[in-house]
N, C-alpha and C positions, 0 to 999 in steps of 0.2 A: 690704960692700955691693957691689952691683952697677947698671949703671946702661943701661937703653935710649934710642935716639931715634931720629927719621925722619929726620935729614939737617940740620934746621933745629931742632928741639926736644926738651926731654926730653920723654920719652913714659913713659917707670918708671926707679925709684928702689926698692931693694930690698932688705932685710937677711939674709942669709943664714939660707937656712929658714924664710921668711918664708910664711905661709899665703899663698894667694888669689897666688904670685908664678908668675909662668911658666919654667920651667925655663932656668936660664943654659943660652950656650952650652956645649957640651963637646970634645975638642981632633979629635974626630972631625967637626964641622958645618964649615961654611964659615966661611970668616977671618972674623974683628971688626975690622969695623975704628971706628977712633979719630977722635970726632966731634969738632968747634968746642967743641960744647954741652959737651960730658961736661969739658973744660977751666973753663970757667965754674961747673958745676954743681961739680967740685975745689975750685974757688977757695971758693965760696960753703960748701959742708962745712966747709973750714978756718976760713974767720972764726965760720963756727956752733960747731965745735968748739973754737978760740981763745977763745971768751969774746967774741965780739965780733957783734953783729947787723949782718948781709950789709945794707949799703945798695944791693941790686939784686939781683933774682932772674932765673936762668936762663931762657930764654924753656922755656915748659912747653905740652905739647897733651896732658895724658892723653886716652885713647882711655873714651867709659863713657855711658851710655844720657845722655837730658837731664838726668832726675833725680837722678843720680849728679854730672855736672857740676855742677849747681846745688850739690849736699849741698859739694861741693868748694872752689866759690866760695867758699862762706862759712868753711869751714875757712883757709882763706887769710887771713880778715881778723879770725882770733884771735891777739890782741898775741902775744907774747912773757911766759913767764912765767904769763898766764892760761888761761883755763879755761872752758868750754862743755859745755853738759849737751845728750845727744840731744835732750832736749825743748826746750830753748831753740831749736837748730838745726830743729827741725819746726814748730814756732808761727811761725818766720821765713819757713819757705818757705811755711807755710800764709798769712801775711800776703801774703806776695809775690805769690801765685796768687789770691788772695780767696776762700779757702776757709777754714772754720771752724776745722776744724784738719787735721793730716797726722801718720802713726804714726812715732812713734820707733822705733819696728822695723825701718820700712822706712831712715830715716835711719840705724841701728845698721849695715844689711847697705852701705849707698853709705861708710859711713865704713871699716869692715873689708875694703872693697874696692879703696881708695887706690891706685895704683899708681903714687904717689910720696910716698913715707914724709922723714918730717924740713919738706921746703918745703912741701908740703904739707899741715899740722901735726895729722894724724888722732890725734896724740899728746895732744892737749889736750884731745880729748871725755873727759867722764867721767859716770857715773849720775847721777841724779836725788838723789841722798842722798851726793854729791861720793865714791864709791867710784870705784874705777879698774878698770872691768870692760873686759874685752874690749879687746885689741889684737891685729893679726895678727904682729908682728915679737915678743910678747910681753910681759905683763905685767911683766917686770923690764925690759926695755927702756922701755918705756912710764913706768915710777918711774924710771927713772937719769935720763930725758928731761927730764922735770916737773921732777926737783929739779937738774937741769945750769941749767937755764934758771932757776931761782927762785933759786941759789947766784950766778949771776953779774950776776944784776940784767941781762941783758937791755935797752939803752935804744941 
């Protein structure tokens, strides 16, 4: 994984060969340097990978149209272990806005376009018929994720 930020926030989180990712640096660009955040955002991977749910999340600003933020927002406030369906996540935003409804399509393309994978939990969308379509870091990444989090109870 690799990990961007503006100086105060993570801005991307990224799995190596991640669609939709913007190319790491390479040893020819100008120095990287070593943020506060990317410290925290460490810490916070280890307890997620530990078995153990981060009680605190890295401060985060992805960068992404309103609509995208919003799709994002509520990614954020899928527990641990569960699971949201595109269409659940568009009736939501459709309530929020007072519209009748809003395309899962369009919420399909703001979820595939996450540019911070794991905290951001783009891992927990699934179809409409709980199949596991579509991830940009990868369908088998996507299953290892689901079943890390439902193996360790999550609480």
């Amino acid at each position: 994984m690799w990990m961007a930020g503006d100086g105060k926030a993570l801005t991307g989180l990224w799995f190596e060969r991640q669609r939709f990712a913007p190319a790491p640096a390479s040893a020819g660009d100008a120095p990287v340097r070593w943020l506060p955040v990317f410290d925290e955002t460490c810490r916070w991977l280890e307890c997620y990978f530990g078995g153990y749910m981060p009680d605190f999340t890295p401060p985060l600003a992805p960068r992404g149209t309103p609509f995208r933020l919003a799709v994002w927002e509520i990614l954020q406030e899928i527990p641990y272990g569960a699971t949201m369906t595109y269409g659940e996540i568009a009736a939501r935003l459709a309530a929020d806005r007072g519209r009748d409804r809003m395309s899962a399509q369009a919420v399909g393309g703001a979820v595939g376009h996450n540019p911070i994978a794991i905290i951001v939990p783009c891992h927990r969308v699934i179809g409409a018929d709980g199949s596991l379509t579509g991830y940009a870091a990868g369908l088998d990444r996507k299953e290892w994720l689901l079943h890390w989090e439902s193996e360790n109870h999550f609480s």
